[in-house]
Structure formats: C-alpha cells, structure tokens
C-alpha positions in Angstrom: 7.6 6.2 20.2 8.7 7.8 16.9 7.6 5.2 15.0 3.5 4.4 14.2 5.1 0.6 12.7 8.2 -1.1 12.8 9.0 -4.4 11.1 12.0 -6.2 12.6 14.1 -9.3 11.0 10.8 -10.9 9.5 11.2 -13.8 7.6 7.7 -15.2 5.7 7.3 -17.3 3.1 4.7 -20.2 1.7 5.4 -23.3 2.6 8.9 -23.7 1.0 8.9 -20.8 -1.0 10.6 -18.0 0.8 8.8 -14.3 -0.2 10.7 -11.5 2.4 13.5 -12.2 4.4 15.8 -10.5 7.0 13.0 -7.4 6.4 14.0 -4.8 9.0 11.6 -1.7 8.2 10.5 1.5 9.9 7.7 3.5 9.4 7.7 7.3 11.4 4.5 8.9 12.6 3.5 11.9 10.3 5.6 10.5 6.9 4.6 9.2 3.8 6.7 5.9 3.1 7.0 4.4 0.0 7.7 0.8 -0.6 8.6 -0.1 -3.7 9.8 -2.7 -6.1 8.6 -5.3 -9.7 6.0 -7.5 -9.1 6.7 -10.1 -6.8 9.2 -8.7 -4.5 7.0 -8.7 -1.9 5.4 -5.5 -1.2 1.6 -6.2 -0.7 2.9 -9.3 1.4 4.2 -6.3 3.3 0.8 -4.8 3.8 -1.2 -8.2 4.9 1.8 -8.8 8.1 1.0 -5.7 9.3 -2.9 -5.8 8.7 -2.9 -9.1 10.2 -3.7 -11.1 7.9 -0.6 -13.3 7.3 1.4 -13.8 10.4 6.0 -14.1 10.4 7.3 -17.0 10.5 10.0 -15.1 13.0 10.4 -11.7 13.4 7.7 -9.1 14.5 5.8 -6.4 13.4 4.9 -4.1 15.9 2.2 -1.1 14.8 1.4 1.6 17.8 3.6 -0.6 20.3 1.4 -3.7 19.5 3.3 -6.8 18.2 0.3 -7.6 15.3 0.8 -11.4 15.2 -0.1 -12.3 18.9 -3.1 -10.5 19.3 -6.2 -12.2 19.7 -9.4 -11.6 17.4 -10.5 -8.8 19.0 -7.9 -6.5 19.8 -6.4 -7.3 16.5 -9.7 -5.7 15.2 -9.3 -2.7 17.2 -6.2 -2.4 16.1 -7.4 -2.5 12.3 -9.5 0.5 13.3 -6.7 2.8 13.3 -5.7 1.6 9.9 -7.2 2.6 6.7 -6.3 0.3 3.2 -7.0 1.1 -0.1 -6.7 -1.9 -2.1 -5.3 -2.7 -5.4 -7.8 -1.4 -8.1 -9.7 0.0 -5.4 -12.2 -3.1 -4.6 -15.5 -1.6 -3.9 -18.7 -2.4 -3.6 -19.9 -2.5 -7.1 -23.8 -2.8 -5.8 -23.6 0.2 -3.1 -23.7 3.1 -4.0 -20.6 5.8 -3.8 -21.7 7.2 -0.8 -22.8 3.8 0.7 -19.4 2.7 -0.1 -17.6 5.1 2.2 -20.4 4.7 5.0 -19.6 0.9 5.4 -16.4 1.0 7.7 -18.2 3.8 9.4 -21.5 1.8 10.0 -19.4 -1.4 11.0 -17.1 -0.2 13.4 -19.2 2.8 15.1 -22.7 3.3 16.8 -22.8 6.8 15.4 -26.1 7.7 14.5 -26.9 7.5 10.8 -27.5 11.7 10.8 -23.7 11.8 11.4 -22.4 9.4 9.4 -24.1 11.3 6.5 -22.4 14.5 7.5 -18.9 12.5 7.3 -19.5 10.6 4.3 -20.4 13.9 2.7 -17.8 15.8 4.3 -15.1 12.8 3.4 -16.6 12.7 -0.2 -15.8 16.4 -0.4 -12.4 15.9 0.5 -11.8 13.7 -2.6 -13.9 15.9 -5.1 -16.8 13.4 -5.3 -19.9 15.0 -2.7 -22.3 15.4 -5.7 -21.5 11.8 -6.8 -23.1 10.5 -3.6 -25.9 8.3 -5.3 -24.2 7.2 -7.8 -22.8 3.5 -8.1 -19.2 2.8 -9.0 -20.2 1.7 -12.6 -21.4 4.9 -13.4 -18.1 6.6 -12.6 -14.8 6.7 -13.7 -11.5 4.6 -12.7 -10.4 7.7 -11.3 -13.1 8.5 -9.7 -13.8 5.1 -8.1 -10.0 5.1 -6.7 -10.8 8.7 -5.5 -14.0 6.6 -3.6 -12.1 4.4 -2.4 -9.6 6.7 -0.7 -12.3 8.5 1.1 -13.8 5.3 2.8 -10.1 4.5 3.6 -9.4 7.6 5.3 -13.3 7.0 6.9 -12.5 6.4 10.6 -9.8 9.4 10.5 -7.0 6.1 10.8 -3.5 6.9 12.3 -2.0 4.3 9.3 -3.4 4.6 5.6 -1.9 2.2 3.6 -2.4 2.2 -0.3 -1.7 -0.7 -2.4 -0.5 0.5 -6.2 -2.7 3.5 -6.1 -2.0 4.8 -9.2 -2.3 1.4 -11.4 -4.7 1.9 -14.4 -5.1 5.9 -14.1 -4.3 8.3 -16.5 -1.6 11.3 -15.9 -4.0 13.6 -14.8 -6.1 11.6 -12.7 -2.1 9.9 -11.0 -1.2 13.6 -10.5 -4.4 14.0 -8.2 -4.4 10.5 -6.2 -0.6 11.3 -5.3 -1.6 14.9 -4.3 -4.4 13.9 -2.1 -2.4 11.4 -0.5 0.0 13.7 0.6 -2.5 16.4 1.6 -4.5 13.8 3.5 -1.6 12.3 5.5 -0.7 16.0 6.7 -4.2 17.0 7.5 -4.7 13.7 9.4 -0.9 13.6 11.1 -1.1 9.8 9.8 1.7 7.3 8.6 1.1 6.6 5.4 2.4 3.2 3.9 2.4 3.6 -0.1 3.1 0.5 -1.9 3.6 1.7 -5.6 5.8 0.9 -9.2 5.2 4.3 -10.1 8.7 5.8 -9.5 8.0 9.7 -10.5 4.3 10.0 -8.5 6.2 8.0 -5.6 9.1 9.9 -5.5 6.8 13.3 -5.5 5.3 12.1 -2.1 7.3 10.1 -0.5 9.8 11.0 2.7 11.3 8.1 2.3 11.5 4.8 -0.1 12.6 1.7 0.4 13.5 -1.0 -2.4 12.4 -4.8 -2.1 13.6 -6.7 -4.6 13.2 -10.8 -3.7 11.8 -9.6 -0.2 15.0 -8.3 0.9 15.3 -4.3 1.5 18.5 -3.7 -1.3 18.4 -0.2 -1.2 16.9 2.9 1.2 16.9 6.4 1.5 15.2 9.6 0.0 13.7 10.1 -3.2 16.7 12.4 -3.9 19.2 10.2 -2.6 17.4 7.0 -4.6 17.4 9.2 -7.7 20.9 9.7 -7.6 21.9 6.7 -6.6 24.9 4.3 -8.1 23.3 0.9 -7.2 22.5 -1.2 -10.1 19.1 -2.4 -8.8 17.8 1.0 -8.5 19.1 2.5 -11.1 17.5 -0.3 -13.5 13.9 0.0 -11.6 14.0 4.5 -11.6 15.2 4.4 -15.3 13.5 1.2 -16.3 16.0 0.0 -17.7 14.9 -4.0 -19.3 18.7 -5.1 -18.6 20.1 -5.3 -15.1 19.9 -7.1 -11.7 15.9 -8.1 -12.1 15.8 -10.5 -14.2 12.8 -11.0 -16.7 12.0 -14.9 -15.8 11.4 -16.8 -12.9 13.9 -18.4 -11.6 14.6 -22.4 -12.3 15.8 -24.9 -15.1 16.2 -23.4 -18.7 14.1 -23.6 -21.4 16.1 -25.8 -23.4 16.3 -28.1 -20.2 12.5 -28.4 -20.0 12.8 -29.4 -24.3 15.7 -31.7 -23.4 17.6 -30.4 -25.6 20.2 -29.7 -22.9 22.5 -26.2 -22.4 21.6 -22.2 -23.2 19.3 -20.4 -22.1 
C-alpha cells in the first residue's frame, strides 16, 4: 500500500456549519506533505480526523489500511502509537522538565525500563540539538528551543506518521530555517510520512514533496512546490505572494455591516 493515510470524500462539519467537504487526500509512505491554507480553512480539522479525535460525518480516513473512525478505544490507541503530533505552539509540559517532557509518551505507551528510556530521551534530545538542556524546564528556554523539545517527544516512539501543526508560528528566521530542516532530515532518517500543516509558504515549499491547498475545506489546488509556485490560479497565487486582494476574502461571511446598523446597502 503506497500510501501511510488516505482521506476519501470526507465531509465534517459542526452542527450546521460545514468546515471540509468533498476532501479527497493522499498521503505516500516516505514524503513530506504539506497542507496548507488561511486560518480557518480547515487544516488542523485535518489533523484531529486522522488522530481520531473528530470522526466524518461520511467519507473515511484510512491510516496504515485502518479506517480511523470505527475503531474501538483501544486499537484506536494503538493506532495513535504509530503517530507522532507536534502541536500548535508546541504544548508542553511547562512543570516537567525538557527531558521529562520527551520521556512522557515513552513512559506511557512502553514497559521499557527507565535505564533505556534515558538513553532515548538523551539520544532523541541529541537529535534536536538540546542533550545538555535535559534538566531544564521549558521556561528557562527558548521558543525555539521548546518547539525543538517538542519535536523530539514527537518523534519519541520512532512513529511511521509525524504530523506537525504550524511549526514554524512564533519563531524567528534562523530558528524556522532549523525546525524545517530537521523535519525533513527526521522524516528521511525515520522513512515516516510526514503531515505538515503550515502558513509558511517559503519554509513549506523548501520541504515539502507535495502541497495541497484548502481554502473553505475544499482541496482548490495540488501539486509540487514548483508547480504551486508557478501556478496561474488565483487562490494560490494570492496565498504564495500574499497578496491582501483576491479569492480569500478578509471577513467572514454573512449580512453587511451596514445591514447590522440598518442603514441598509454597501458593504
């Protein structure tokens, strides 16, 4: 099966409120795929169906043949042990310590000894550049730093799928550069998938294999980064060169400002 997860005619929404639609997505073993799009087009919604923690309305997700949604409690937490997630803004555990941190999936999920589960915290500390800032606690480091921690207790339980929610938001150039290059290095070391979910066009497009663009949780555009950077279409064109005019509009959809005043007409 060439592909680690495939997403096929999903339709999800709350309640009335529709958020992805007609999403047909696949995601190849070994690649680095980036899903991209503005806020509120759907792409961490894309992360939670195949975590399992939303379920379709209709369509399915399937990750390593599995369809996620009709799996019961425990083999959909044996499934979550193939996956890895860094979460937005990295979400760790501000009162453990770094390495502490990065020993918690390993701790919950194994019954290794705790003699090796300090040689692979260390060893995935290393990886990220942060072995000598085992003891620390996250509010002694940086915000580069702490995302760096956050991708090695990700990447703990050597996960087929790594999936990275906006990894770069908040981080300086230098410290973007390095996040984008590690992912990359990590997902060829491991042979992973790697699902990155990002606004950041030129770290994303550095990376990636292949992007796909949601916009109002409907794929409008696919392909590689060199194919999206040349491309015609007016959506993509608008989001690469951020452009503030163009298909996405600025407000949310409904009645008009002078409507809501009752004054009646514009805009």
């Amino acid at each position: 099966m060439p592909n680690l997860v495939e997403i096929r005619d999903l339709h999800f929404g709350y309640g009335e409120r529709p958020i992805l639609s007609e999403l047909t997505m696949d995601f190849p073993r070994g690649k680095v795929i980036a899903v991209m799009g503005g806020s509120g087009s759907g792409k961490t919604t894309v992360l939670r169906l195949i975590g399992g923690q939303l379920q379709p309305q209709s369509g399915k997700v399937t990750v390593d043949g599995q369809v996620v949604h009709t799996l019961e409690t425990n083999a959909l937490y044996q499934l979550r042990r193939k996956m890895g997630m860094l979460f937005q803004h990295g979400a760790l555990f501000t009162d453990m310590s770094v390495f502490d941190n990065v020993a918690f999936p390993l701790r919950e999920h194994t019954n290794l000894s705790e003699e090796l589960i300090r040689d692979l915290v260390l060893m995935k500390l290393h990886t990220v550049g942060l072995r000598n800032a085992s003891k620390l606690k996250p509010a002694e480091i940086s915000g580069g730093m702490a995302r760096r921690v956050a991708v090695a207790r990700a990447i703990a339980l050597d996960p087929q799928l790594i999936m990275y929610d906006e990894p770069f938001a908040g981080l300086d150039p230098i410290s973007m550069g390095m996040t984008a290059n590690l992912i990359r290095k990590l997902n060829d070391a491991l042979g992973s998938t790697t699902i990155l979910v990002s606004h950041d066009v030129h770290e994303s497009f550095l990376i990636a294999d292949y992007v796909y663009f949601l916009s109002s949780g409907k794929v409008v555009a696919q392909g590689t980064p060199a194919e999206m950077s040349s491309s015609t279409d007016p959506y993509v064109k608008q989001f690469v060169n951020a452009e503030p005019d163009g298909p996405v509009p600025f407000h949310y959809p409904g009645t008009s400002l002078a409507d809501d005043l009752g004054l009646g007409g514009g805009a």
